[in-house]
N, C-alpha and C positions, 0 to 999 in steps of 0.2 A: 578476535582471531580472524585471517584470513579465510579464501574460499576454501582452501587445503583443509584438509581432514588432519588436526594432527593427535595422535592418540597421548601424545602431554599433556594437552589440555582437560582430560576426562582424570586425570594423576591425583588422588590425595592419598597426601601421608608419605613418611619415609616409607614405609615396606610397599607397597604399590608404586612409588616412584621408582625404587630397589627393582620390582619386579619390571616396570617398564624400560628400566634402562638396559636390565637383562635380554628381555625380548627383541627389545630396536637392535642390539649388538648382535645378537643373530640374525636377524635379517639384514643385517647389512654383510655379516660373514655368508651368509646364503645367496646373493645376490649385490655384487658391488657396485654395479650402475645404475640400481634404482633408486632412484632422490630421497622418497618419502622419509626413510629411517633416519638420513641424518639428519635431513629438516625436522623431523622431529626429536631428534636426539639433541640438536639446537635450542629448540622449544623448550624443551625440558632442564636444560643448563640454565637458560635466559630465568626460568621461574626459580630457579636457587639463587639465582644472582652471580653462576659463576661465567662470571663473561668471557674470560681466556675460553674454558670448554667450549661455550656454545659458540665461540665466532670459528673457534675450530671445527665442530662439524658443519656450522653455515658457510666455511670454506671448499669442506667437502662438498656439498651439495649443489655449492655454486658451478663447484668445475661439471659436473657431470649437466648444470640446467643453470645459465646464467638468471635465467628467473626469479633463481629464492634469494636473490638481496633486494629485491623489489618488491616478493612475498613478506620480507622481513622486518619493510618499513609498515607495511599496512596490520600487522600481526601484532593483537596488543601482548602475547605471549610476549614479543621480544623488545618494547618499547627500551627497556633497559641495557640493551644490546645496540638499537640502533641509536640513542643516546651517547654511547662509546665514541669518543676519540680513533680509538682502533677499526670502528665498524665506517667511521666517515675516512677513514685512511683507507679503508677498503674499494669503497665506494672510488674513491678520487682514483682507483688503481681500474679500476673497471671503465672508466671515463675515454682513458689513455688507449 
């Protein structure tokens, strides 16, 4: 994992991950410009394996802090993510 705290990584089991997806969703509903929820709501998708999700909230994340596509290469949470086709399409977009 990166320097970031992210509260995905402490996640086992469906019903704790259930619970944590709940929580990041309100805090991201309670506050919309702070990063951490969706980088971590990213986190959390990358360890399902579902890549569409998580490059969607590491899209969110990006706009608010171009930082976490940088956090997201050093983040072994998301190796599977930055492995993506779509995540180095992203990347080349950020270049530009």
């Amino acid at each position: 994992m990166s320097g970031r705290s992210t509260t995905s990584g402490r996640l086992h089991g469906a019903e704790e991950a259930g619970n944590g997806r709940r929580d990041l969703g309100r805090a991201v509903a309670l506050k919309r410009d702070y990063i951490d929820p969706y980088y971590n709501l990213a986190c959390l998708y990358a360890q399902k394996n579902e890549i569409g999700e998580s490059l969607r909230y590491l899209k969110m994340a990006a706009e608010i802090d171009g930082g976490a596509l940088g956090w997201a290469t050093k983040d072994a949470d998301m190796k599977n993510v930055v492995a993506s086709p779509e995540f180095k399409k992203l990347m080349e977009g950020q270049k530009n």
